[in-house]
C-alpha positions as CSV (number, residue, x, y, z in Angstrom):
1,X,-26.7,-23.5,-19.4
2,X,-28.5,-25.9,-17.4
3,X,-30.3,-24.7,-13.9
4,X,-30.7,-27.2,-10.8
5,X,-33.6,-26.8,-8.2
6,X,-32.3,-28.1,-5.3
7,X,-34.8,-27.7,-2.8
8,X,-38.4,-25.9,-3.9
9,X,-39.1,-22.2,-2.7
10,X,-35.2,-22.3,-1.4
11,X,-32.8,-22.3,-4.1
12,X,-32.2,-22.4,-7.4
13,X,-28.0,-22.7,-8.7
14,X,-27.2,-21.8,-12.5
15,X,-24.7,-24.5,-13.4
16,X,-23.0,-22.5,-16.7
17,X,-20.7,-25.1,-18.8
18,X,-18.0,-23.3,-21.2
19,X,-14.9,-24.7,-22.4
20,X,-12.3,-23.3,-19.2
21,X,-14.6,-24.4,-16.2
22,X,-17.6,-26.3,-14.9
23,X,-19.3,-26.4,-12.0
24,X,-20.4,-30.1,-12.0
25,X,-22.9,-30.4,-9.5
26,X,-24.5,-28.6,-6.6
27,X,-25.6,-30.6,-3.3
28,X,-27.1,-28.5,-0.6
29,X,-26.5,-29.4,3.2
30,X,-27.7,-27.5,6.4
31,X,-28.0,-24.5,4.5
32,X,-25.0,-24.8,3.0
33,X,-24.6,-24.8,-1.5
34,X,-21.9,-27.5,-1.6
35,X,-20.8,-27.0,-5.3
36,X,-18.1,-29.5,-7.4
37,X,-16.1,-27.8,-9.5
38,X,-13.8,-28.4,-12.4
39,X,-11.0,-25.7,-13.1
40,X,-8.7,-25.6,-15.8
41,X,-5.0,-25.6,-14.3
42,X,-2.6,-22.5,-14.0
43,X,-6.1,-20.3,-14.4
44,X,-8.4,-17.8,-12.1
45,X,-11.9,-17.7,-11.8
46,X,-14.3,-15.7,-10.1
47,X,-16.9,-17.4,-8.0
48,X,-20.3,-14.7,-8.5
49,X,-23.8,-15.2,-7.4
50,X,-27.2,-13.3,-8.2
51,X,-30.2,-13.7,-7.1
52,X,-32.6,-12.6,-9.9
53,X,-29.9,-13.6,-13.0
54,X,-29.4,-9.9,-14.1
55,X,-26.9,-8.4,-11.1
56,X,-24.0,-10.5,-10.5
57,X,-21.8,-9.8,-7.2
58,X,-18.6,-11.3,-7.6
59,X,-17.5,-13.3,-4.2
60,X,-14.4,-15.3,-4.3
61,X,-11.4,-15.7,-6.6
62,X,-10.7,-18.9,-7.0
63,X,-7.4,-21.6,-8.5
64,X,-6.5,-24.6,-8.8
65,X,-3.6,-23.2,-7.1
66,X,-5.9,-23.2,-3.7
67,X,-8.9,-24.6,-4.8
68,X,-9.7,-28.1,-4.4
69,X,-13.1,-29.6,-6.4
70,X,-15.1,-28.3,-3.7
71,X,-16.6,-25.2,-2.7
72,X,-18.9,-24.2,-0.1
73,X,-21.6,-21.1,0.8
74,X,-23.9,-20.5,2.5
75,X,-27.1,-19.5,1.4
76,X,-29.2,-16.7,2.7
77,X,-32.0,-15.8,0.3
78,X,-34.4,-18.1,-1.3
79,X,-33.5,-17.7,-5.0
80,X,-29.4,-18.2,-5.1
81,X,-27.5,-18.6,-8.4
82,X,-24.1,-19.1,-9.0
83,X,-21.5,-18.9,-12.3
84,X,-18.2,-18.9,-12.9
85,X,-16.5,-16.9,-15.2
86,X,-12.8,-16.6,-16.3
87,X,-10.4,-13.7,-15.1
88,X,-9.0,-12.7,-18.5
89,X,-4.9,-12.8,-17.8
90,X,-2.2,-12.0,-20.0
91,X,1.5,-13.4,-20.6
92,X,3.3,-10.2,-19.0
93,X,4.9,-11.3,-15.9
94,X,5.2,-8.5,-13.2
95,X,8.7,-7.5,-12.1
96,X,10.6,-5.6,-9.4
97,X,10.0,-1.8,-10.1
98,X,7.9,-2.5,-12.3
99,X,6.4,1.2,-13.2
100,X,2.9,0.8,-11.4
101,X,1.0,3.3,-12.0
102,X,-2.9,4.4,-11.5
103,X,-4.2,7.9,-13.4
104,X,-6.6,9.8,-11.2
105,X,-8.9,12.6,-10.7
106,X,-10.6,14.8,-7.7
107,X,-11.0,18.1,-5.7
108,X,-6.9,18.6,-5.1
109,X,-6.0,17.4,-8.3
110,X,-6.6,16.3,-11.9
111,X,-5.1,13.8,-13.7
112,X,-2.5,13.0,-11.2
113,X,-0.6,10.0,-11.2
114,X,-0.6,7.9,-8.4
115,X,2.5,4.7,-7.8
116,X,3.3,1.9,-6.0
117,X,6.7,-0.4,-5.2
118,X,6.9,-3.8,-6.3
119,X,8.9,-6.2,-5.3
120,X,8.9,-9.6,-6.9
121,X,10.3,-12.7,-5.3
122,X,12.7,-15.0,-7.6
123,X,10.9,-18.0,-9.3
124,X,8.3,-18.1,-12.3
125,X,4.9,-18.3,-9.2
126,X,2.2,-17.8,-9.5
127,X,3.0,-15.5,-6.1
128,X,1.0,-14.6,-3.0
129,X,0.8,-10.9,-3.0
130,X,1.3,-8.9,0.2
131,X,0.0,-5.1,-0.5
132,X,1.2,-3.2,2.7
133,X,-0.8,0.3,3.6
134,X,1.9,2.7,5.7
135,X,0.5,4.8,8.0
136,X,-0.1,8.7,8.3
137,X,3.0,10.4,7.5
138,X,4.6,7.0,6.2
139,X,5.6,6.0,2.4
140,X,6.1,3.0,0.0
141,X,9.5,1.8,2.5
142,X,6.9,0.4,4.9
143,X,6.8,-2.3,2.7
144,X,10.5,-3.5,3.6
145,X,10.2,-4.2,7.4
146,X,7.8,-7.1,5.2
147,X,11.1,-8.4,3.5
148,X,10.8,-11.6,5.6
149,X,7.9,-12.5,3.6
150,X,9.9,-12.7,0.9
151,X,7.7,-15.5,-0.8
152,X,5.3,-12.8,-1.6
153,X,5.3,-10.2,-4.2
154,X,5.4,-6.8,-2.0
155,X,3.3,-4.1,-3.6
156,X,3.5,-0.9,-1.6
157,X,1.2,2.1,-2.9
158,X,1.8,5.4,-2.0
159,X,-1.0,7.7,-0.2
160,X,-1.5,10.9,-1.0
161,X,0.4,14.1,0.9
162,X,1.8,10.5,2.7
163,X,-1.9,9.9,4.5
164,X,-5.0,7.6,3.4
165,X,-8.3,9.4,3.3
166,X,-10.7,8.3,6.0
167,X,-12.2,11.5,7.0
168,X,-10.1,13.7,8.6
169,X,-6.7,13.6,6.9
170,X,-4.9,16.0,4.6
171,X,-5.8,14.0,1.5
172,X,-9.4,13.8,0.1
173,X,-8.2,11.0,-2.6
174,X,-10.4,8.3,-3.8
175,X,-7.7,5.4,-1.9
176,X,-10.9,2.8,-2.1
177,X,-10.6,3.3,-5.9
178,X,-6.8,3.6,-6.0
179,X,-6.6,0.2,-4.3
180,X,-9.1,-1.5,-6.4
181,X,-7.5,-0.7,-9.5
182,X,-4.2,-2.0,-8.1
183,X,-5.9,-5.3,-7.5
184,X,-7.5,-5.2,-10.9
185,X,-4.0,-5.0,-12.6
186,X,-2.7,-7.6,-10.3
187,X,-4.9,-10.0,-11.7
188,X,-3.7,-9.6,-15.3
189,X,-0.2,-10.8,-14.5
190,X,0.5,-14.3,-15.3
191,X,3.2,-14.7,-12.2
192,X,0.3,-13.4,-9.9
193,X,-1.6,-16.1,-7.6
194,X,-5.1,-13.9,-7.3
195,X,-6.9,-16.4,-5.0
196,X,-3.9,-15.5,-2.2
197,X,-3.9,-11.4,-1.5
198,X,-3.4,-9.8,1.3
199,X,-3.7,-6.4,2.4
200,X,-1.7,-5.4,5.6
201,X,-1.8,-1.8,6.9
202,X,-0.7,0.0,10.4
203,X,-2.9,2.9,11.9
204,X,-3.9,5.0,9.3
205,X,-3.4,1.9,6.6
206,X,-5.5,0.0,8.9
207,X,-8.2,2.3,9.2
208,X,-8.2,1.9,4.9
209,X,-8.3,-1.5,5.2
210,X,-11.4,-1.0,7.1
211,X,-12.4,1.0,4.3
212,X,-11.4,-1.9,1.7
213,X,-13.2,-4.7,3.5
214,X,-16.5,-2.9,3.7
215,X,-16.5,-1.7,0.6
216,X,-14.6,-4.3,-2.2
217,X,-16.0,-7.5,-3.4
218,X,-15.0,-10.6,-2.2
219,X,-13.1,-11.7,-5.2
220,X,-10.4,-8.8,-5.0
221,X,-8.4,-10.1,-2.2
222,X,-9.0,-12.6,0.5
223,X,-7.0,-11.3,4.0
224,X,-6.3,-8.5,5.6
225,X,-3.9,-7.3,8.5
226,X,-4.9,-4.5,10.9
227,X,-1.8,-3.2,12.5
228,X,-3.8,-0.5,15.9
229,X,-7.0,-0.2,14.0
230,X,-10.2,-0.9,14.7
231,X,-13.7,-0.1,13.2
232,X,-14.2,3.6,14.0
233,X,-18.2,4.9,14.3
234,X,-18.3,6.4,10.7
235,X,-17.8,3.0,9.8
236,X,-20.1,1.3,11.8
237,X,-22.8,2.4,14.1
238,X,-26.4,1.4,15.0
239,X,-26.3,-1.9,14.0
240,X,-24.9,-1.3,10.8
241,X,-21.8,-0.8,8.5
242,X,-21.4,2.3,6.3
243,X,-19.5,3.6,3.1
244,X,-19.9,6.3,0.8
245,X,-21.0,5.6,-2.6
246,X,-19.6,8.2,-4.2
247,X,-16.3,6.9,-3.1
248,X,-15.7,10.4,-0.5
249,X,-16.2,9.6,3.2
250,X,-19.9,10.8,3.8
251,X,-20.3,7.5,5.2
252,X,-24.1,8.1,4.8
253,X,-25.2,4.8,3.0
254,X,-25.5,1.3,4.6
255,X,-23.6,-1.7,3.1
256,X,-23.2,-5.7,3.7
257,X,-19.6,-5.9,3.5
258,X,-18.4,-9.3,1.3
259,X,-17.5,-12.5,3.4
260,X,-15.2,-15.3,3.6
261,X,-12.4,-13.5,4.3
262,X,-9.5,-14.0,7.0
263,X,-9.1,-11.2,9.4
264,X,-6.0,-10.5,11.8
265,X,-6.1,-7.7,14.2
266,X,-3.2,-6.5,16.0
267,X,-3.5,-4.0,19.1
268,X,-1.8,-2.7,22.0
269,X,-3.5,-2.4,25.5
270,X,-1.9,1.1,25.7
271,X,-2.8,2.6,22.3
272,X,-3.9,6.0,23.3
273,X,-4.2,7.1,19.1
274,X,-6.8,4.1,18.7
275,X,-7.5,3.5,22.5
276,X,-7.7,-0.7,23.1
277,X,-10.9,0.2,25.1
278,X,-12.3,2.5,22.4
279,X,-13.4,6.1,22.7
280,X,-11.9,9.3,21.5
281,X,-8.6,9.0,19.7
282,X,-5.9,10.2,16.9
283,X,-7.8,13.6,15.2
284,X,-11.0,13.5,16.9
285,X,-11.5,9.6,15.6
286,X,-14.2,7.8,17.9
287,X,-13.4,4.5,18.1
288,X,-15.1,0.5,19.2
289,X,-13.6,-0.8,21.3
290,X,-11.4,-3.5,20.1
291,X,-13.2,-6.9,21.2
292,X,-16.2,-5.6,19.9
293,X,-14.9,-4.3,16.9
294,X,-13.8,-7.8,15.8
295,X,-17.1,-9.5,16.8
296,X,-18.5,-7.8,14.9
297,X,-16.0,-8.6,12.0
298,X,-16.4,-12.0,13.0
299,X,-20.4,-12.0,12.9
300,X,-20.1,-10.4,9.5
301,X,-17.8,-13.6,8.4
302,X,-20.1,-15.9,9.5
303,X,-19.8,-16.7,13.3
304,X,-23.5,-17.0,15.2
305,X,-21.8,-17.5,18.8
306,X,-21.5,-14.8,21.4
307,X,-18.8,-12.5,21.7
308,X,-15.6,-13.8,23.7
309,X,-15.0,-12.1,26.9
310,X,-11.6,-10.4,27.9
311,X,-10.7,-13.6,30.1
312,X,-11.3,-16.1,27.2
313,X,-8.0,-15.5,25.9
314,X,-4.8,-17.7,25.0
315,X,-1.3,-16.9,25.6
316,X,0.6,-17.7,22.8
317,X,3.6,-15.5,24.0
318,X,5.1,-13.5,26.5
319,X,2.2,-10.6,27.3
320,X,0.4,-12.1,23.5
321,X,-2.9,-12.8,24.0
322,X,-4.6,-14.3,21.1
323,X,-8.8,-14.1,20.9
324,X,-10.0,-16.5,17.9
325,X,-13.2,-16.7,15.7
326,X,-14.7,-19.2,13.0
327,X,-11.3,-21.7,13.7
328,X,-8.5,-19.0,13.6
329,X,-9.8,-17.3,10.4
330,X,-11.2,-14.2,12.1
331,X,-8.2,-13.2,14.8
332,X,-7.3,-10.3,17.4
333,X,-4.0,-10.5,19.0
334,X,-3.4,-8.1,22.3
335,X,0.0,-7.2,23.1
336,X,0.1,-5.9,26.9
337,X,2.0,-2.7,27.5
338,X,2.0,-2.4,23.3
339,X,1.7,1.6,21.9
340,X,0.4,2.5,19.1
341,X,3.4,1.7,17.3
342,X,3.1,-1.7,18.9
343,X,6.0,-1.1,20.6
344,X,8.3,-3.0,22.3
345,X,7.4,-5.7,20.5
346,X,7.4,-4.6,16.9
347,X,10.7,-2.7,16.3
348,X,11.2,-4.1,12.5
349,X,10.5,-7.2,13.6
350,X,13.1,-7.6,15.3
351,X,11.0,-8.7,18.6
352,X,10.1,-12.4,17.0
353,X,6.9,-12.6,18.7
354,X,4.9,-10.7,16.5
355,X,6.4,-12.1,13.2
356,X,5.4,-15.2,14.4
357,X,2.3,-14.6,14.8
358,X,2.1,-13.0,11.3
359,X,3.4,-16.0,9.9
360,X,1.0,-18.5,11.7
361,X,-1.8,-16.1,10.7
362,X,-0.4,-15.7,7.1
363,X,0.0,-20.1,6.9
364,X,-3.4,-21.2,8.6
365,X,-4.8,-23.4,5.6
């Protein structure tokens, strides 16, 4: 392994060389580790960093599927080192009902078996996956108002007693867990892109994809969807985001959720389950107010500016009003006159305005 010292008392980048990848050379500008790499073709990697060589956080999958010989961080301690290593794959290719299972234990039950729909597009891929999150009361057909997407595999899990645990609802299941290991398999399928995953989830889906973007590393998946949900105050408050290690919904320890990821949040100005202007909502749920609750998304994925006031809108629609962070990679769309079902303008998509803007989201490069 060979070590460069880019600039003293700022950085140091381990440069590991093995037979699948290098990374070449490291060039730091403005605070940024500009890093040339060299993948092997139709392979994953995970992009990890440490800073004391002993605990490695793993913070982007990368391919050569969506990776060109450049990648970029910035760096925010003084010691920084990098590696790549290899996500192990097999030859299996994942398939259409495939029997997708996860085993687990907890308070209401023990060794329960937990499943999710697939649905595999036609073509050898590697696929984009789409994992869609229903919402309370909701099951694994959520996934088909999705069909449209139908260059993505679909993988739609099913939540306990038909809810996501977030703190007040019926199930007390480990969801943050259930979801990992769902990406985890994902990764070992040879027709699975895992640089392209994105998790989309309405209400009670969105509030676990809250969950899932505080809490998972930044190599399991690289978007996510909010469908009328924003951060609520277990999840952030005082300055600070918060998770439970134990993997319940305590929500007593603070974290620093993983970056570079692309964030889309779609809300209705007359939500009254996650009020648009915040508050008390759905079970007794305090929530931020929307704006803020995607600054503060956006601050976390690397903006620095000020927040956007409510005027500083575009129209990109009839009553769509788009708000736009870090060049259109950290995204709230307001729909005016939109419940909490989103509706009139989501009704199966159906209304094209909102599918477009899924799809604009969903191709940004």
């Amino acid at each position: 392994m060979n070590r460069s010292h880019l600039k003293p008392l700022l950085m140091m980048v381990l440069l590991p060389i093995s037979a699948s990848a290098n990374i070449i050379a490291i060039e730091l500008i403005d605070q940024q580790a500009q890093l040339s790499l060299n993948l092997l073709t139709d392979e994953d990697y995970e992009m990890q960093t440490s800073t004391n060589l002993i605990d490695w956080l793993p913070i982007e999958t990368l391919s050569t599927y969506t990776t060109t010989g450049l990648w970029n961080e910035f760096i925010r301690e003084k010691d920084t080192f990098f590696r790549l290593e290899k996500i192990d794959s097999t030859t299996t290719v994942l398939q259409s009902e495939f029997p997708f299972e996860v085993i687990q234990s907890w308070s209401q039950e023990q060794n329960y078996t937990r499943r999710a729909k697939v649905i595999v597009p036609a073509g050898l891929g590697p696929h984009p996956v789409l994992i869609a999150l229903h919402g309370n009361g909701g099951n694994t057909n959520y996934v088909n108002q999705y069909n449209f997407l139908n260059q993505y595999i679909r993988i739609a899990p099913q939540g306990y007693q038909n809810s996501w645990n977030i703190d007040r609802e019926a199930s007390t299941a480990p969801d943050v867990e259930f979801i990992r290991e769902i990406l985890l398999q994902l990764r070992t399928y040879a027709n699975v892109d895992a640089s392209r995953i994105v998790i989309i989830g309405s209400s009670n889906g969105a509030a676990l994809i809250n969950r899932l973007l505080i809490e998972l590393n930044g190599a399991l998946f690289q978007s996510a969807i909010k469908l009328a949900g924003q951060l609520n105050t277990n999840q952030y408050n005082n300055g600070q985001f918060w998770y439970d290690p134990t993997g319940g919904n305590a929500y007593d320890t603070p974290i620093k959720p993983a970056q570079r990821r692309r964030i889309l949040s779609i809300v209705g100005t007359d939500d009254t389950a996650v009020p648009y202007q915040g508050g008390s909502g759905v079970i007794g749920y305090q929530f931020l107010d929307a704006q803020e609750s995607l600054y503060i998304l956006a601050k976390q994925m690397g903006y620095t500016g000020p927040q956007l006031a409510e005027s500083q809108s575009i129209q990109i629609h009839d009553q769509v009003y788009q708000y736009s962070y870090l060049d259109g990679n950290v995204v709230m769309v307001k729909l005016n006159g939109a419940n909490h079902s989103l509706q009139p303008f989501v009704n199966h998509f159906l209304d094209g305005r909102v599918k477009t803007v899924l799809k604009t989201f969903l191709n940004h490069p």
